[in-house]
GUDO-258462 format. One record per residue: y, z, x of N, C-alpha, C in turn; residue number from 1. Coordinates in nm, 2 decimals, decimal comma, always signed. Each point is the difference from the previous one (the first is absolute). Layout:
+--------+--------+--------+--------+--------+--------+--------+--------+--------+-----+
|    n.Y |    n.Z |    n.X |   ca.Y |   ca.Z |   ca.X |    c.Y |    c.Z |    c.X | num |
+--------+--------+--------+--------+--------+--------+--------+--------+--------+-----+
|      Y |      Z |      X |      Y |      Z |      X |      Y |      Z |      X | NUM |
...
+--------+--------+--------+--------+--------+--------+--------+--------+--------+-----+
END
This chain:
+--------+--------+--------+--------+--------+--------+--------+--------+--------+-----+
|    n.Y |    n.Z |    n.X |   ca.Y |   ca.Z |   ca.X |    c.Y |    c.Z |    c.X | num |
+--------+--------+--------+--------+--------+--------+--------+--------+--------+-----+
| +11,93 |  +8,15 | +10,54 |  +0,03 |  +0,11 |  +0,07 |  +0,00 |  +0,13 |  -0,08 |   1 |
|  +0,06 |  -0,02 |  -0,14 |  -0,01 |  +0,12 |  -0,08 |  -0,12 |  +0,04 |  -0,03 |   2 |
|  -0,09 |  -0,07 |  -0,03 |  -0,16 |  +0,02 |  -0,03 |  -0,04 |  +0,08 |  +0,10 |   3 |
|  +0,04 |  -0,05 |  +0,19 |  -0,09 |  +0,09 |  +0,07 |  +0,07 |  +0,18 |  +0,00 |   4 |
|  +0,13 |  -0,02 |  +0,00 |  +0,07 |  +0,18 |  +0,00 |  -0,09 |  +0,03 |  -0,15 |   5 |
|  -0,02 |  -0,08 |  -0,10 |  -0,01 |  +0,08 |  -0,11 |  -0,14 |  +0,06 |  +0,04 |   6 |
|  -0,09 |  -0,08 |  +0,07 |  -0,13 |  +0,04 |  +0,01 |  -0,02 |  +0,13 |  +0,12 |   7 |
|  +0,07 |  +0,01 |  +0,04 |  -0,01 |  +0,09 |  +0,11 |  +0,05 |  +0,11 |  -0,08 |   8 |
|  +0,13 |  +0,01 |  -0,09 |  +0,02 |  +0,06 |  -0,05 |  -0,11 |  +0,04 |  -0,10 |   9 |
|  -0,07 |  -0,07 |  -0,05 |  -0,12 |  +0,05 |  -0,09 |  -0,12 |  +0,10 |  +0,07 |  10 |
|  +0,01 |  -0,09 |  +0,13 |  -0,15 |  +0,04 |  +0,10 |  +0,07 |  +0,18 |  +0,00 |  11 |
|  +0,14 |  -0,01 |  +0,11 |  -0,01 |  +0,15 |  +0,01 |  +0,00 |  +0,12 |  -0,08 |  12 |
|  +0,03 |  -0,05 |  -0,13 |  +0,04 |  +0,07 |  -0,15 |  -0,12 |  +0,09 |  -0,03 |  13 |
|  -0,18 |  -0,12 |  -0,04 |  -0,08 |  +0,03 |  +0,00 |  -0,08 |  +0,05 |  +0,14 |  14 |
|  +0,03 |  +0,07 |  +0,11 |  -0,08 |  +0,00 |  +0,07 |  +0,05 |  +0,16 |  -0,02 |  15 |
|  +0,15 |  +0,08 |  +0,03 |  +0,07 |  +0,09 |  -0,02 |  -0,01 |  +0,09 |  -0,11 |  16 |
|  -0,08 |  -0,03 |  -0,11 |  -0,05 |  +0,08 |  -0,09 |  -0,14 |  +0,06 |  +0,01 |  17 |
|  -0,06 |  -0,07 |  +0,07 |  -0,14 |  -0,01 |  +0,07 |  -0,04 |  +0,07 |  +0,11 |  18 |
|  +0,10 |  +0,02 |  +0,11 |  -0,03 |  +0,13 |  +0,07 |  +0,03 |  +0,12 |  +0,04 |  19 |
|  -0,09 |  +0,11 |  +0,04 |  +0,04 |  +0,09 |  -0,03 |  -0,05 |  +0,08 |  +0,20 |  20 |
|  +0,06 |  +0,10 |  +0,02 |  -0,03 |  +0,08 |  +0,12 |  -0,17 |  +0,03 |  -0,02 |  21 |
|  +0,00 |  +0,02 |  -0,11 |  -0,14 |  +0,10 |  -0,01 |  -0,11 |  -0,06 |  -0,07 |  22 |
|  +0,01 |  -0,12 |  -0,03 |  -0,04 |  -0,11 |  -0,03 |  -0,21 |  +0,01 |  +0,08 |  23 |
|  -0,07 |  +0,00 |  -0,11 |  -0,13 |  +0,04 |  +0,04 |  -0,05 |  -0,18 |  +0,08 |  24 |
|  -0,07 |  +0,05 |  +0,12 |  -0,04 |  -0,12 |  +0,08 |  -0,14 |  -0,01 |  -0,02 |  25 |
|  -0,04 |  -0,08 |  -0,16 |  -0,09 |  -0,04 |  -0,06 |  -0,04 |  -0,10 |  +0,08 |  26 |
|  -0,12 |  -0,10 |  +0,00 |  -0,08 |  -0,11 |  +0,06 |  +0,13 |  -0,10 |  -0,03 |  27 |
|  +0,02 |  -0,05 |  -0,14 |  +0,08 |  -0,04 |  -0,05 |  +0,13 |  -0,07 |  +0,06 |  28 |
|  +0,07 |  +0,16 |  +0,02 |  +0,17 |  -0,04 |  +0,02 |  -0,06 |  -0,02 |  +0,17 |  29 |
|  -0,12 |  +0,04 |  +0,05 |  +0,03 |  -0,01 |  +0,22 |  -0,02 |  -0,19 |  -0,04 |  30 |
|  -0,10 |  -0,06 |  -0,10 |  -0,01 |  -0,08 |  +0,01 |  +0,13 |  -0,12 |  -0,07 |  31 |
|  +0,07 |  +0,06 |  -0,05 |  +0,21 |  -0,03 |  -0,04 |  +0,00 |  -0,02 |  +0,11 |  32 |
|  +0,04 |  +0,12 |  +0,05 |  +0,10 |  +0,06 |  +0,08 |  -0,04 |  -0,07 |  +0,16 |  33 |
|  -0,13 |  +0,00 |  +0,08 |  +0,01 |  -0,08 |  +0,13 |  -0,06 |  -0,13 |  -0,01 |  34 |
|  -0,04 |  -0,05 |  -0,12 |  -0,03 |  -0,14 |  -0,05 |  +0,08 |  -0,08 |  -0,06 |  35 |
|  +0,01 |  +0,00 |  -0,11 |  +0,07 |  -0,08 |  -0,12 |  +0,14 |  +0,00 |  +0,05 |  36 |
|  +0,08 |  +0,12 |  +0,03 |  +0,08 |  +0,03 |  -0,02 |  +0,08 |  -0,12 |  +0,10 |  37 |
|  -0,06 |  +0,04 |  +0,14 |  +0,07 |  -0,06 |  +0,12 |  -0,01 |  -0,14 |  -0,05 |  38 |
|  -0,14 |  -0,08 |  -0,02 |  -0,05 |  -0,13 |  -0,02 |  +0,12 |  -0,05 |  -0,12 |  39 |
|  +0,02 |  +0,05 |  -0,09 |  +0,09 |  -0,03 |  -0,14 |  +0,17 |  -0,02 |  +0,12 |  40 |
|  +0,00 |  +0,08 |  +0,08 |  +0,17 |  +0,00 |  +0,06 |  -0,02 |  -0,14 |  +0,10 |  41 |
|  -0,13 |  +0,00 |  +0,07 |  +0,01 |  -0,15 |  +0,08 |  +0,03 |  -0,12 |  -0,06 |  42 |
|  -0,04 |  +0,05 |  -0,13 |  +0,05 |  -0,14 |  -0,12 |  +0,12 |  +0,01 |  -0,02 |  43 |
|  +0,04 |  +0,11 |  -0,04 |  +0,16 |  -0,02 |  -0,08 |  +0,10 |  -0,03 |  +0,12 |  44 |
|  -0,01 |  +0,04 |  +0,08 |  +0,05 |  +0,07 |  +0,10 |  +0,03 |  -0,14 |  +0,10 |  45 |
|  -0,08 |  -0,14 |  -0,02 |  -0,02 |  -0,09 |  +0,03 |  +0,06 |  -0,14 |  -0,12 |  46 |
|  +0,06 |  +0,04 |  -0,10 |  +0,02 |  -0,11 |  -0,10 |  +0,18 |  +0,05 |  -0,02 |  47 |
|  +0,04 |  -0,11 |  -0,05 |  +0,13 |  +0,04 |  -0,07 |  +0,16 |  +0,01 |  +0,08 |  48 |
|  +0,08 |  +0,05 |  +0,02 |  +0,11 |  +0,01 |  +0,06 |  +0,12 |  +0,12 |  -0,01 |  49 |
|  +0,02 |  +0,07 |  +0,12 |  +0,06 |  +0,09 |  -0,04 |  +0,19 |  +0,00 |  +0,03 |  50 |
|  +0,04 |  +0,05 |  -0,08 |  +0,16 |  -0,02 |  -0,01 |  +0,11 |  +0,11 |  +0,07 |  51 |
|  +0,02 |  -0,02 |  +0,08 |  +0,09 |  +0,16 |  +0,06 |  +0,18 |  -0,04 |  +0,03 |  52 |
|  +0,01 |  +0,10 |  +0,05 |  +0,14 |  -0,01 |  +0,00 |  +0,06 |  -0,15 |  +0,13 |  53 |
|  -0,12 |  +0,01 |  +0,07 |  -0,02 |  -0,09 |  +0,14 |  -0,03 |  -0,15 |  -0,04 |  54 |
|  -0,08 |  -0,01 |  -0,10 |  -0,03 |  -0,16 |  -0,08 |  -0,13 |  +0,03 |  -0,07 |  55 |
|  -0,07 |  -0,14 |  -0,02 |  -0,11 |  +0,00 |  -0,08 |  -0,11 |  -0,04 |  +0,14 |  56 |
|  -0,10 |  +0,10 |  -0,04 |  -0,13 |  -0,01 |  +0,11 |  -0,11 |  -0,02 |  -0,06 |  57 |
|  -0,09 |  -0,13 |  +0,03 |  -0,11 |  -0,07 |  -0,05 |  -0,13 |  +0,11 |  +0,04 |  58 |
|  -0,07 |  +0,01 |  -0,07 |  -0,15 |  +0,11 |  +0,08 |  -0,07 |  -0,09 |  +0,04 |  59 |
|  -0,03 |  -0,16 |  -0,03 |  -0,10 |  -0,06 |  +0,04 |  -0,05 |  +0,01 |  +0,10 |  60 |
|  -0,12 |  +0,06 |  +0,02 |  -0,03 |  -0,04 |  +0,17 |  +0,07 |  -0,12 |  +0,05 |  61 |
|  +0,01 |  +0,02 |  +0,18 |  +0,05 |  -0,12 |  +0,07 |  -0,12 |  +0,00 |  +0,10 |  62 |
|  -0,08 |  +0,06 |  +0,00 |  -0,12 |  +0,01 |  +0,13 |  -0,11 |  -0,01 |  -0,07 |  63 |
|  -0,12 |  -0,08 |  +0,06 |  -0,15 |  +0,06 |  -0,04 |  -0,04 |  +0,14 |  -0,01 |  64 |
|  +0,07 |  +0,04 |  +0,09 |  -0,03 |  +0,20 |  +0,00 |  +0,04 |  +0,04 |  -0,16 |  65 |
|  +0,12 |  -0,08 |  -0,06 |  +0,05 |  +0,07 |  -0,12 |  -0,10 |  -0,08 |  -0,09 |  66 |
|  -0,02 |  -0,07 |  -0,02 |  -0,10 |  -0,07 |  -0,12 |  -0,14 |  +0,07 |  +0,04 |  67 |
|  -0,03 |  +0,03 |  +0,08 |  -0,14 |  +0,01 |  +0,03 |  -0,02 |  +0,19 |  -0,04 |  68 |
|  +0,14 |  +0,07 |  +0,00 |  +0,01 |  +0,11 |  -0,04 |  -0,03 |  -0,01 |  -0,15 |  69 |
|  +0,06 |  -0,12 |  -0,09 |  +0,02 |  +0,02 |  -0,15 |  -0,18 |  -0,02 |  +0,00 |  70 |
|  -0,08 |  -0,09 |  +0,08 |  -0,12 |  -0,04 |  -0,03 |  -0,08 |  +0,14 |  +0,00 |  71 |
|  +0,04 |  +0,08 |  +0,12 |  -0,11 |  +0,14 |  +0,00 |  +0,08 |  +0,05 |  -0,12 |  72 |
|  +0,10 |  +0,03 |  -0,08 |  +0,01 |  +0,08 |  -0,11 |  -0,07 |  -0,07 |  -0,11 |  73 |
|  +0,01 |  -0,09 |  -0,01 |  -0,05 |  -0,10 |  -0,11 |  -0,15 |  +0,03 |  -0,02 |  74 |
|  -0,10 |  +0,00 |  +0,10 |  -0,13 |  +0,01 |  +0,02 |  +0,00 |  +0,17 |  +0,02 |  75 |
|  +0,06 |  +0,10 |  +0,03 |  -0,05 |  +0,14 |  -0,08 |  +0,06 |  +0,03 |  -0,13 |  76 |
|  +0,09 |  -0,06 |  -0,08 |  +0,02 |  -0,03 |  -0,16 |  -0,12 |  +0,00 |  +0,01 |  77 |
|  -0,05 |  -0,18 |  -0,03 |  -0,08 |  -0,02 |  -0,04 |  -0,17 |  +0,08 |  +0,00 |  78 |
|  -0,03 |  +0,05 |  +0,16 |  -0,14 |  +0,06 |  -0,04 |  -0,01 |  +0,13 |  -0,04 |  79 |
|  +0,15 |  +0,06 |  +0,01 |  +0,03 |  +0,17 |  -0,04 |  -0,08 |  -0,03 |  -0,11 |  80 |
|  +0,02 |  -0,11 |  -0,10 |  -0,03 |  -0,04 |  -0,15 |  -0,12 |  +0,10 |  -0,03 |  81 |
|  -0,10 |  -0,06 |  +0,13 |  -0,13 |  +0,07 |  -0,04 |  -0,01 |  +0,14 |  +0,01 |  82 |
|  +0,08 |  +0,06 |  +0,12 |  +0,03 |  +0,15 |  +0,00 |  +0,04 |  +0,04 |  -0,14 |  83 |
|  +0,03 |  -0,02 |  -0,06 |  +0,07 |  +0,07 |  -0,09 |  -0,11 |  -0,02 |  -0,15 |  84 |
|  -0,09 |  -0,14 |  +0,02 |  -0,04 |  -0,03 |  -0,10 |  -0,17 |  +0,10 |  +0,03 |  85 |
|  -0,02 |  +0,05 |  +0,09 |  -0,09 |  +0,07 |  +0,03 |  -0,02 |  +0,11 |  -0,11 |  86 |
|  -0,13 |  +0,01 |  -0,09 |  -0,06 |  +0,08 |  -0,08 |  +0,06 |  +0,15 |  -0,03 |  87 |
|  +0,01 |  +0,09 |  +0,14 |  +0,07 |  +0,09 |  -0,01 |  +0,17 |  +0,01 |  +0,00 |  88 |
|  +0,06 |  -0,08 |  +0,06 |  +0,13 |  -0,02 |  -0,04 |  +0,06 |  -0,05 |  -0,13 |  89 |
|  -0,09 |  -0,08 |  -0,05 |  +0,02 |  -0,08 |  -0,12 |  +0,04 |  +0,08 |  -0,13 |  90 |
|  +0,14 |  +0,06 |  -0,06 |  +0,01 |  +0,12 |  -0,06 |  -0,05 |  -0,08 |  -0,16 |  91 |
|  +0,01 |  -0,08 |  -0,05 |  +0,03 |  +0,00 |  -0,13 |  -0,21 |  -0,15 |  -0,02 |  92 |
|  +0,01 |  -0,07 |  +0,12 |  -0,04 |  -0,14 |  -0,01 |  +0,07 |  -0,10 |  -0,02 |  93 |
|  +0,02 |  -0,06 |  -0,13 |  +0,05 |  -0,07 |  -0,02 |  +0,19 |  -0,05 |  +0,01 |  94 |
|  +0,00 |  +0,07 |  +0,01 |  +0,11 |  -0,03 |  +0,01 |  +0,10 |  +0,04 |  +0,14 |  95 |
|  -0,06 |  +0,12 |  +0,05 |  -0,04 |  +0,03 |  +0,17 |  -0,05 |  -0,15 |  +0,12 |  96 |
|  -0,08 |  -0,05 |  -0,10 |  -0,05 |  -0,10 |  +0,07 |  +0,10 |  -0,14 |  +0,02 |  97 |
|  +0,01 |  -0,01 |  -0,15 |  +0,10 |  -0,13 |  +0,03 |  +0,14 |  +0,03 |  +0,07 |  98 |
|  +0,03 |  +0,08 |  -0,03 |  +0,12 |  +0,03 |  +0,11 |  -0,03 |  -0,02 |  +0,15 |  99 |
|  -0,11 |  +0,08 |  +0,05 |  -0,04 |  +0,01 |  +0,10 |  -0,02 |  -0,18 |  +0,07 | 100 |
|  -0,06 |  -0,11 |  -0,08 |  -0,03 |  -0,12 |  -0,01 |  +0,17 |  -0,08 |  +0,02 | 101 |
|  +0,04 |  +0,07 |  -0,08 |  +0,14 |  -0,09 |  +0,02 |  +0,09 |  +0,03 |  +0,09 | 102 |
|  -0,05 |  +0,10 |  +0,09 |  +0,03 |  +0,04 |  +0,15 |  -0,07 |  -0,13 |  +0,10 | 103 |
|  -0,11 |  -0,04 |  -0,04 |  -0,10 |  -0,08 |  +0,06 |  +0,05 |  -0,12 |  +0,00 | 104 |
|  +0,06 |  -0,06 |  -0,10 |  +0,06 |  -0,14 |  -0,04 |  +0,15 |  +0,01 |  +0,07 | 105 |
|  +0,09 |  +0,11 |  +0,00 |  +0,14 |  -0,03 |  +0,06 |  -0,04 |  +0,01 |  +0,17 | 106 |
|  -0,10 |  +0,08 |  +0,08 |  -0,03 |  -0,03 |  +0,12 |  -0,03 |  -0,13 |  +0,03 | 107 |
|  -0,05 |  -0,09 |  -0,10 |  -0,08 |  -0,14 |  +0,02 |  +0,13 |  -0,06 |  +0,03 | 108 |
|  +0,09 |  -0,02 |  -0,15 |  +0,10 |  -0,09 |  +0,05 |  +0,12 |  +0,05 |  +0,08 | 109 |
|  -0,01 |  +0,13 |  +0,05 |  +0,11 |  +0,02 |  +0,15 |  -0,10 |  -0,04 |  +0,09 | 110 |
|  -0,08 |  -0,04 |  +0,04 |  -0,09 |  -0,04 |  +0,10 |  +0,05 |  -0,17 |  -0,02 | 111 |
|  -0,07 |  -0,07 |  -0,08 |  +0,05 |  -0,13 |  -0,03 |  +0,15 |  +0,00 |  +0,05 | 112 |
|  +0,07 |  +0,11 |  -0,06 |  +0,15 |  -0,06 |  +0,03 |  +0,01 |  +0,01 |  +0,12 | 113 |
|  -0,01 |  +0,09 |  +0,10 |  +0,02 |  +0,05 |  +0,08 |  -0,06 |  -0,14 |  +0,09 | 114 |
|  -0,09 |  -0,05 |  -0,04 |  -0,10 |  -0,12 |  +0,07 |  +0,10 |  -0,12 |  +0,01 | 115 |
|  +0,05 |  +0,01 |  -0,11 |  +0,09 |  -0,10 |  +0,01 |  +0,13 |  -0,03 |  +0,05 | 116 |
|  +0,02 |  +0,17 |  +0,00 |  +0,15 |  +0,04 |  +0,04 |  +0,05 |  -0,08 |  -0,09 | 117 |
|  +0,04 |  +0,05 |  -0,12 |  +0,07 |  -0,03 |  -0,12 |  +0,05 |  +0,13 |  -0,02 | 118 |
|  +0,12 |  +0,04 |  +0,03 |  +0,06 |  +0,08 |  -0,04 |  +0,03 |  +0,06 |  -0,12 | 119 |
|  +0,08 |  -0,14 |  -0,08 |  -0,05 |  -0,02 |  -0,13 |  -0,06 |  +0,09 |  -0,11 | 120 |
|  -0,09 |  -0,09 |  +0,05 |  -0,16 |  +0,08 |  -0,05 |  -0,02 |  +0,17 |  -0,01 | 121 |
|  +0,04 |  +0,02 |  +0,14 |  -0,03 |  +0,14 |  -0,03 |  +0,06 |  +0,08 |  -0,05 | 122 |
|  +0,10 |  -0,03 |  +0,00 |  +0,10 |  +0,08 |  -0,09 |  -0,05 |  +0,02 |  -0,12 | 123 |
|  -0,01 |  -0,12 |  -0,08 |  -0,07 |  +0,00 |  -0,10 |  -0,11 |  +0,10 |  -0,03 | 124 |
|  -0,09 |  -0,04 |  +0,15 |  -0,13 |  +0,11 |  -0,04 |  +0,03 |  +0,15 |  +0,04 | 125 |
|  +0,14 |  +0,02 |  +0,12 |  -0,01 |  +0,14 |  -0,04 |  +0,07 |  +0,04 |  -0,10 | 126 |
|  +0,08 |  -0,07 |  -0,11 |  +0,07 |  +0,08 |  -0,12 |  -0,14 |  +0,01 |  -0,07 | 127 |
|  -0,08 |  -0,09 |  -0,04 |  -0,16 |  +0,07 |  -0,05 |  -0,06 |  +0,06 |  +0,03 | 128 |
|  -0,01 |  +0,01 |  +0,13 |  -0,12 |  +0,10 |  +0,05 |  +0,10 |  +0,17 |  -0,05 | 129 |
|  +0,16 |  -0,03 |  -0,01 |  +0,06 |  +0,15 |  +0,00 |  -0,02 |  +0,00 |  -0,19 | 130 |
|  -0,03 |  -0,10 |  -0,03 |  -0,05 |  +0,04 |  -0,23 |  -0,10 |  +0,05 |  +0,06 | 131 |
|  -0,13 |  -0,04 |  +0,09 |  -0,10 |  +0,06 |  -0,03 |  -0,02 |  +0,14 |  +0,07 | 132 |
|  +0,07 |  +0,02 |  +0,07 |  +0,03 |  +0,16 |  +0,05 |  +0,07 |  +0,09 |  -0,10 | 133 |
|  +0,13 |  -0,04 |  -0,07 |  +0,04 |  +0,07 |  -0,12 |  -0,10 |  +0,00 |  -0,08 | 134 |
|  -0,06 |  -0,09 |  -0,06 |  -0,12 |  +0,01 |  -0,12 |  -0,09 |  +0,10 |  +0,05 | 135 |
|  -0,04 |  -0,01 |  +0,11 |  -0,06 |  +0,16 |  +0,04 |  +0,01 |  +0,11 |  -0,03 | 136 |
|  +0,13 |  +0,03 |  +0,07 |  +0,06 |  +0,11 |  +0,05 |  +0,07 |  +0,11 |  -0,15 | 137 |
|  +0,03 |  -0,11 |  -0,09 |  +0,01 |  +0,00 |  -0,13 |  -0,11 |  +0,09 |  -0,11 | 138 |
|  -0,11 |  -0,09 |  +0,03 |  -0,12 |  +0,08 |  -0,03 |  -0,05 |  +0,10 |  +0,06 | 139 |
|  -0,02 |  +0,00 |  +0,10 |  -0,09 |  +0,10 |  +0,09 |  +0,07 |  +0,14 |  +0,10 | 140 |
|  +0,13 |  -0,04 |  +0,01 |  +0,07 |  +0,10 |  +0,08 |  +0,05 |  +0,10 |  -0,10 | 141 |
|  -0,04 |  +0,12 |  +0,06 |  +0,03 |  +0,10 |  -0,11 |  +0,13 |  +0,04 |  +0,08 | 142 |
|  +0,14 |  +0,07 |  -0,07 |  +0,09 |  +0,02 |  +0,04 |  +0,02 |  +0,15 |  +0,01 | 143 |
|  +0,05 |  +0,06 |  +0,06 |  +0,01 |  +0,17 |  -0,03 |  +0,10 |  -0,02 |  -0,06 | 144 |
|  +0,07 |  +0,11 |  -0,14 |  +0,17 |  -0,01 |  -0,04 |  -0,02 |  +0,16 |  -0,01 | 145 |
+--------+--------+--------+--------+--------+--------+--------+--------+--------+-----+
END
């Protein structure tokens, strides 16, 4: 239970330094911001347990509608991969790319999970899929100060 507050706590931390009002609407951040972004929240958003003053509430899907939601985020992770790995977006190559690729591999296994409805599981793959969004955002997001 501490793990998932801490992770949310991590998610909102890094996302809050990151945007801004005036924030330029590059190819890039439209393809964050109405792609990755939403697809990354069907995952988390679907794993783990939340704690309130009312009790503790499971996210696991309980419908096909909810697994079948983590499956469409899972599969635009995964083929954004190629959006991003595309020639002109590609800022650095190498290292632009494998990131972009390890976007490709955490869509695969929330798909699998999601397939299996292993909760589990996903959890697992959204605390990695959120390394490989920090290792990004790390490198490549410039900050205003």
């Amino acid at each position: 239970m501490r793990k998932l507050g801490f992770f949310f706590i991590l998610l909102c931390l890094s996302w809050q330094g990151f945007t801004k009002e005036t924030e330029e609407h590059s190819e890039i951040h439209d393809l964050m911001a109405y792609l990755l972004d939403p697809a990354a929240e069907a995952i988390w958003d679907s794993a783990g347990y939340v704690i309130t003053e009312e009790g503790e509430f499971n996210l696991e899907p309980t419908d096909q509608e909810g697994w079948d939601r983590v499956k469409h985020g899972a599969k635009v992770i995964s083929e954004s991969s190629y959006l991003l790995s595309m020639p002109s977006r590609a800022v650095d190559d190498a290292q632009w790319v494998a990131l972009s690729m390890a976007l490709k591999r955490m869509g695969e296994r929330a798909f699998e999970a999601a397939e299996n409805e292993d909760s589990e599981e996903l959890f697992k793959v959204g605390a990695d899929l959120y390394q490989v969004c920090v290792a990004c955002h790390q490198t490549y997001w410039i900050k205003e100060e």
